[in-house]
MDAnalysis code that builds the backbone (N, CA, C; Angstrom):
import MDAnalysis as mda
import numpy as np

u = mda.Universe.empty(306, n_residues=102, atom_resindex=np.repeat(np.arange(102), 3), trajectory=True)
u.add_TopologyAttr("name", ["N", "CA", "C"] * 102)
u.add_TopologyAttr("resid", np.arange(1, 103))
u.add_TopologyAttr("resname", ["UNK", "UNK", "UNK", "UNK", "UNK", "UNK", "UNK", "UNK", "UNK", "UNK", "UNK", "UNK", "UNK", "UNK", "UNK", "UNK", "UNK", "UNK", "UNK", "UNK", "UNK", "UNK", "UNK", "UNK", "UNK", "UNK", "UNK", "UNK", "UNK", "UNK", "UNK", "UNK", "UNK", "UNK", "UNK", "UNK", "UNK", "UNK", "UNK", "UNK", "UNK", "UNK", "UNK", "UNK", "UNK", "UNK", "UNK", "UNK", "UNK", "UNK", "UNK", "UNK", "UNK", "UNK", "UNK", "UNK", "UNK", "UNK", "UNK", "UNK", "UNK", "UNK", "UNK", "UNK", "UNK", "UNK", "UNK", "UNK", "UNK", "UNK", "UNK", "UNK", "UNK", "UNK", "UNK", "UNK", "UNK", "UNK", "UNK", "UNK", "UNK", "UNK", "UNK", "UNK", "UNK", "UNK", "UNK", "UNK", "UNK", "UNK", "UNK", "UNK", "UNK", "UNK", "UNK", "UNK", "UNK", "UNK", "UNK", "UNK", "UNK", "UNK"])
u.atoms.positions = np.array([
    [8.788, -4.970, -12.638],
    [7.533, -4.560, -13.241],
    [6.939, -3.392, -12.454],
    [6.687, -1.854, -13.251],
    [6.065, -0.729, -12.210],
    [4.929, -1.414, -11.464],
    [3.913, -2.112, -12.664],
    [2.320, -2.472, -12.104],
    [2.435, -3.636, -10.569],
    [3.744, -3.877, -10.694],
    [3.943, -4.775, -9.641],
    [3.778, -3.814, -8.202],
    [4.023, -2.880, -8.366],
    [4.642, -1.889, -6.753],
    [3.349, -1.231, -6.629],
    [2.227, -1.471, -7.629],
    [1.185, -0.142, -7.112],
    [0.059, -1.135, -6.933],
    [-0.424, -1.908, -7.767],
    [-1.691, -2.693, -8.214],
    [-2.502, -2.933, -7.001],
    [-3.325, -2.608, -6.284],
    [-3.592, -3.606, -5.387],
    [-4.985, -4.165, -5.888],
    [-5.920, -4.169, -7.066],
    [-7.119, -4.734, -7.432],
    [-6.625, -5.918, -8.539],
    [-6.982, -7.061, -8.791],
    [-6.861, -7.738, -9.904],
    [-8.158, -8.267, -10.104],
    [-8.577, -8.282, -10.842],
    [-10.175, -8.959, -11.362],
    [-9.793, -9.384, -12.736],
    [-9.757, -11.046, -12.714],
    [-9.230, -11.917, -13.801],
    [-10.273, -13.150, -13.566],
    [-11.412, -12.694, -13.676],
    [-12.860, -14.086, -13.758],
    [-12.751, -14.281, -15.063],
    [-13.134, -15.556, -15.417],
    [-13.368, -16.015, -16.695],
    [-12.259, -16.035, -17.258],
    [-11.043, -16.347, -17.399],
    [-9.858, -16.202, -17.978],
    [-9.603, -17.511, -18.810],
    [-9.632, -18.951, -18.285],
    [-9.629, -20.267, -18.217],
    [-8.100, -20.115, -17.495],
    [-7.465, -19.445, -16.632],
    [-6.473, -19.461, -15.829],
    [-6.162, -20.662, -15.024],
    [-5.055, -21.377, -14.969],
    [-4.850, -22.589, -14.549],
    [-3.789, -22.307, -13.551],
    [-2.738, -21.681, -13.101],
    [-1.497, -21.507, -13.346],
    [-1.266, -19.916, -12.945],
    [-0.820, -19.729, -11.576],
    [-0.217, -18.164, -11.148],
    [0.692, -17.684, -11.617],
    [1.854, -18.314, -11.739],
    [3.214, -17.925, -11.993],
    [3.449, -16.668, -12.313],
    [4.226, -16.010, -11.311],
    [4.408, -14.151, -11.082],
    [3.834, -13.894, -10.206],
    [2.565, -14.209, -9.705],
    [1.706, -13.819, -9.067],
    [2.435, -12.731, -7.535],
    [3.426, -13.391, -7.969],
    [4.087, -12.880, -6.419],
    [4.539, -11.377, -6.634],
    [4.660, -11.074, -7.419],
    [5.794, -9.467, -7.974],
    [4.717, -8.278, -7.169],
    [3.135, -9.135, -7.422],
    [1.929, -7.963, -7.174],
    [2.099, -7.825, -5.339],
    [3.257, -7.397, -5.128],
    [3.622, -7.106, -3.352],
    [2.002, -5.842, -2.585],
    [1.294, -5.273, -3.588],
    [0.687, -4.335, -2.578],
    [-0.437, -4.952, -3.060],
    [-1.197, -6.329, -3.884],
    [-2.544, -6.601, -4.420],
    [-3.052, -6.699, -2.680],
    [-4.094, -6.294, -2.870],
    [-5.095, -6.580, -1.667],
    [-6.724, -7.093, -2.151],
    [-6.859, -7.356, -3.357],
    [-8.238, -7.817, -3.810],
    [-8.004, -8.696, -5.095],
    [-8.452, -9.966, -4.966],
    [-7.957, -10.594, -5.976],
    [-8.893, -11.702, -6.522],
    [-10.170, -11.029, -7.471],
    [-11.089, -11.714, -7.753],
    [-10.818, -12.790, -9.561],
    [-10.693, -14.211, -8.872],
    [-10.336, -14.689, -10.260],
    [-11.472, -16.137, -10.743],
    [-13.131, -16.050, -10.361],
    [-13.369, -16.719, -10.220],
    [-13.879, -17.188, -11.456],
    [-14.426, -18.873, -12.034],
    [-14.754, -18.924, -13.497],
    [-13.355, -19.436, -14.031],
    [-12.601, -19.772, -13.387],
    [-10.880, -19.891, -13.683],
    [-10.733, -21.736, -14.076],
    [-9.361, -22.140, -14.112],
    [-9.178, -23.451, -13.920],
    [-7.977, -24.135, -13.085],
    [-8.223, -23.099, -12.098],
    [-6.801, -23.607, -11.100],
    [-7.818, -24.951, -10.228],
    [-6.468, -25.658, -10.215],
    [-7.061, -27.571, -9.531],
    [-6.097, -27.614, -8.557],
    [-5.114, -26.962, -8.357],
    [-4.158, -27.471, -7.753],
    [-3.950, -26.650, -6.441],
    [-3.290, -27.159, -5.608],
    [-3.174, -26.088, -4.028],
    [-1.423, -25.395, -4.401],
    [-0.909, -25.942, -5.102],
    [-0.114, -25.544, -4.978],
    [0.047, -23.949, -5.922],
    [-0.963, -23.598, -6.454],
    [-1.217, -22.572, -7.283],
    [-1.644, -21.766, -6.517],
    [-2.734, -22.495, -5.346],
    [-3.022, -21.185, -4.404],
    [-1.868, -20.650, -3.272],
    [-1.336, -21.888, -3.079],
    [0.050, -21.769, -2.051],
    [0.879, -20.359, -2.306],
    [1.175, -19.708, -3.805],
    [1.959, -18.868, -4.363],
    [1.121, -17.523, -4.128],
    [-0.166, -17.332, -3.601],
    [-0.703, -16.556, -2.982],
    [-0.371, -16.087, -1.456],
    [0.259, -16.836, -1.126],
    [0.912, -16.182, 0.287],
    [2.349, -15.543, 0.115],
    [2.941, -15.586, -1.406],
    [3.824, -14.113, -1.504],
    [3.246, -13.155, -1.361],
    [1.743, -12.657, -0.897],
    [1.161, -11.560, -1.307],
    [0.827, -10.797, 0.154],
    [1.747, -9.809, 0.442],
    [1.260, -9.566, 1.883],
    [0.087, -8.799, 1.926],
    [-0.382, -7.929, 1.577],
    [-1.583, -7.213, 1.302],
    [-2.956, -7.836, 1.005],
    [-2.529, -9.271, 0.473],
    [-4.156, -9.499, 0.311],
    [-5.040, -9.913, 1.441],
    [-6.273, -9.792, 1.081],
    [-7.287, -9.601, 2.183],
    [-8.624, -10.285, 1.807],
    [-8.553, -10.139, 0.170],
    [-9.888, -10.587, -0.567],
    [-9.674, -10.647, -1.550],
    [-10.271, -12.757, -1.315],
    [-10.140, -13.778, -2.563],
    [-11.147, -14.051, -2.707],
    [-11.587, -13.912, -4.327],
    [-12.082, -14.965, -5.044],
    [-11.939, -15.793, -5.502],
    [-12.498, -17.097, -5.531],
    [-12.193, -18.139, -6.100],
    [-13.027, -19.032, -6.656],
    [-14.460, -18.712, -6.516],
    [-15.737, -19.580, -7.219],
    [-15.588, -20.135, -8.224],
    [-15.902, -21.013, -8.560],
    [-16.077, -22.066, -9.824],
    [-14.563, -22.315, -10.302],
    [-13.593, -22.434, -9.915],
    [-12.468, -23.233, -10.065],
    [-12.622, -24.453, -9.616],
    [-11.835, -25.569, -10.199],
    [-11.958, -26.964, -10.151],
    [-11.531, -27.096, -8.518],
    [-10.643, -26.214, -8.024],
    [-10.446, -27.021, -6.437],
    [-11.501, -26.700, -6.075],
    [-11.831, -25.125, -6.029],
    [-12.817, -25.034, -5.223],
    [-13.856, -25.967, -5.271],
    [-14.269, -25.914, -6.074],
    [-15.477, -26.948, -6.486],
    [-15.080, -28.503, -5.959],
    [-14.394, -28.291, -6.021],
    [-13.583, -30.044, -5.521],
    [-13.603, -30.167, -4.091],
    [-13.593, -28.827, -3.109],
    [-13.333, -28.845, -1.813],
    [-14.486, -28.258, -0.925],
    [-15.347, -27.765, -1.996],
    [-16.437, -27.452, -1.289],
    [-17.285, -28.685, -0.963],
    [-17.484, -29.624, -1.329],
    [-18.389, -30.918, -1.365],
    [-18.074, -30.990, -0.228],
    [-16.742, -31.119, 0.242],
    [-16.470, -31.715, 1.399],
    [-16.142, -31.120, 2.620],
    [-16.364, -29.839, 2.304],
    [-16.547, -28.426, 3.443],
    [-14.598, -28.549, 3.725],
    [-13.894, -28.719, 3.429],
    [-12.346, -28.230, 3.320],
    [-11.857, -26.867, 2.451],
    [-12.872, -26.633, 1.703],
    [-12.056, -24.967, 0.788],
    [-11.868, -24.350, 2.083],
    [-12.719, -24.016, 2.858],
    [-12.807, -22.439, 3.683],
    [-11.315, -23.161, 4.639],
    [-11.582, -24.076, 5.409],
    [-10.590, -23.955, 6.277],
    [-8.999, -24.159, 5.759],
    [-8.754, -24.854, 4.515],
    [-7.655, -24.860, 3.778],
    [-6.966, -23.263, 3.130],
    [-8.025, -22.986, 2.917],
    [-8.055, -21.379, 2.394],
    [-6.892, -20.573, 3.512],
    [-7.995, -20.773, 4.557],
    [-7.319, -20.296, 6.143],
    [-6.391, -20.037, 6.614],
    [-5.809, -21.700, 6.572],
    [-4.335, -22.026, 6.934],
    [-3.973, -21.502, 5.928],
    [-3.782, -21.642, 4.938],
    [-2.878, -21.181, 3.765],
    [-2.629, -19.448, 4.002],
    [-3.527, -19.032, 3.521],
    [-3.116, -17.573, 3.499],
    [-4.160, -16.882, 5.108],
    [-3.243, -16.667, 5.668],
    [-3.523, -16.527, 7.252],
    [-4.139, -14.868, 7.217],
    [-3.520, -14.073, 6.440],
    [-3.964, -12.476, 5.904],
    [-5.523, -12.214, 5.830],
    [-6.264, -13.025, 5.126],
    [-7.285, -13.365, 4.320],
    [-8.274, -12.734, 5.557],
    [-9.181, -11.794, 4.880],
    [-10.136, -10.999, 5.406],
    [-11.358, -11.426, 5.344],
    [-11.416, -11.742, 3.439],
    [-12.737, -12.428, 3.135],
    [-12.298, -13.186, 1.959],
    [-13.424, -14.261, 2.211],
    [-13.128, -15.455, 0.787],
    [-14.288, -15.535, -0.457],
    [-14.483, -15.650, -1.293],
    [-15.460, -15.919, -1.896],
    [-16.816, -14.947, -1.451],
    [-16.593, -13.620, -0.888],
    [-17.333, -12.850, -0.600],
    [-18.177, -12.904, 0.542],
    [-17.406, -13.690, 1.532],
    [-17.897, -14.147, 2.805],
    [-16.488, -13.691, 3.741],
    [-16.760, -12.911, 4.832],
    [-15.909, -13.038, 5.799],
    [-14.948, -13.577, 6.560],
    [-14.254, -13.628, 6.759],
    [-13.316, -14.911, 7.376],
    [-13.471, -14.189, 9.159],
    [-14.085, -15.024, 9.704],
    [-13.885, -14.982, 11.205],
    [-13.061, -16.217, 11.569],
    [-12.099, -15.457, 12.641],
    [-10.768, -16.609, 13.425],
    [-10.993, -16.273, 14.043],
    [-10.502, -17.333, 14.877],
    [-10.814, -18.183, 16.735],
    [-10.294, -16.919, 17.394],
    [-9.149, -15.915, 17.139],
    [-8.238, -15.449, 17.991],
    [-9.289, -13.887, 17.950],
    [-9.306, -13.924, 16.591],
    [-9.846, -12.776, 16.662],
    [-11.703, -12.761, 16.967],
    [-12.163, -14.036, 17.535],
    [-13.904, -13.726, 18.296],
    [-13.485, -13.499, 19.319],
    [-12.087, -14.052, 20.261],
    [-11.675, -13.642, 21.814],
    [-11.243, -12.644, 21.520],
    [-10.681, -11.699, 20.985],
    [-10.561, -10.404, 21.252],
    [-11.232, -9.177, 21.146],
    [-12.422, -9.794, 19.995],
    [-13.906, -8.922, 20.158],
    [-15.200, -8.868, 21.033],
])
C-alpha cells in the first residue's frame, strides 16, 4: 500500500471502529487520533506496537478505555504496551528514566 510508506497522521474519531487489522502497514504513522471508537480489547491495542513512529494516541471514549480508567490502569497499561508513546489522550507521557535524565 503507497499510503502505508508516507502517512504519518490518522484521525479516525467516531468511526464505531472495533478492530485494527492492517494497522501495522502504517510503518511512518506518528499521530493516531481514534477516539469515540469501539475497541474493548487489549489485544487491538497490542497491534499498535507494529508502529515505530508513533508518539501520539488517542483513545477517549472507547470501551477499554473507559473500562480502565475507573481503575487508573489505561495510562500505565498504555505504557508498557507501546513504550514509543510521547503522549496519550492529549496528556504527556513522563517515564521514570527519562525524569533522571532531565
Amino acid at each position: 500500500e503507497p499510503v502505508g510508506d508516507t502517512l504519518e497522521e490518522l484521525w479516525i474519531s467516531y468511526n464505531l471502529i472495533e478492530k485494527m487489522k492492517g494497522i501495522g502497514v502504517l510503518k511512518k504513522l506518528k499521530v493516531l487520533f481514534m477516539s469515540n471508537n469501539l475497541v474493548k480489547d487489549w489485544s487491538e491495542v497490542q497491534k499498535l506496537s507494529e508502529l515505530p513512529c508513533l508518539v501520539d494516541l488517542n483513545m477517549v471514549s472507547n470501551p477499554l478505555e473507559e473500562k480502565h480508567s475507573v481503575d487508573n490502569t489505561w495510562r500505565p497499561e498504555i505504557e508498557k504496551k507501546l513504550v514509543k508513546l510521547k503522549k496519550l489522550d492529549g496528556i504527556p507521557i513522563v517515564r521514570q528514566d527519562e525524569e533522571e535524565e532531565g
